[in-house]
Phi, psi and omega in degrees: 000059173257054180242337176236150178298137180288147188270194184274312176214143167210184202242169159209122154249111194305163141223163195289094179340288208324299181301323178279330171319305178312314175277319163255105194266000167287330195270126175321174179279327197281336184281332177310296177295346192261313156313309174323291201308310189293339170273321177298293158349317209257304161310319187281330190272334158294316171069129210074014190254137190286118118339110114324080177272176204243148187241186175285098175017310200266330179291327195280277197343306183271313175288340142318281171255029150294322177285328182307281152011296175287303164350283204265352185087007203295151179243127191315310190281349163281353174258041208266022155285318211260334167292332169306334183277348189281094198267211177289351174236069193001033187297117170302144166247321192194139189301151173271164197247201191311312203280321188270359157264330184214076158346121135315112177260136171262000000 
């Protein structure tokens, strides 16, 4: 798997067939399980990729980006937008909103 640069961090976000069924309820249970399977697989044959396993949104979230954090190294004080969100165990406070991605420039 050399044809692209490998990234720095990456994801896999798992989920539960019965629970992702529930919500696309078009896709058989066997096809759910068996894609489940092929991604896991598919990790294990690549290697560097974080298993998300599955929680509640707002927990994958805050367990994202404690790795992301730890990953790339980042030093809390040169971010300090991004940090603002942050508390000492790098717990998200509030989503950035519109305005600190895409400046009003006047």
């Amino acid at each position: 798997m050399t044809i692209v640069p490998k990234p720095h961090v990456s994801f896999l976000l798992d989920a539960d067939p019965v629970q992702a069924r529930a919500r696309k309820p078009e896709y058989p249970l066997e096809f759910l399980h068996t894609n489940r399977a092929s991604y896991i697989a598919l990790t294990e044959l690549i290697g560097g990729i974080t298993i998300i396993d599955p929680m509640p949104a707002r927990e994958a979230h805050e367990h994202i980006w404690k790795h992301v954090l730890k990953q790339l190294s980042l030093d809390e004080c040169q971010y300090t937008r991004s940090t603002e969100l942050l508390d000492a165990d790098h717990r998200v406070h509030a989503p950035l909103d519109e305005e600190d991605v895409h400046p009003n420039v006047s």
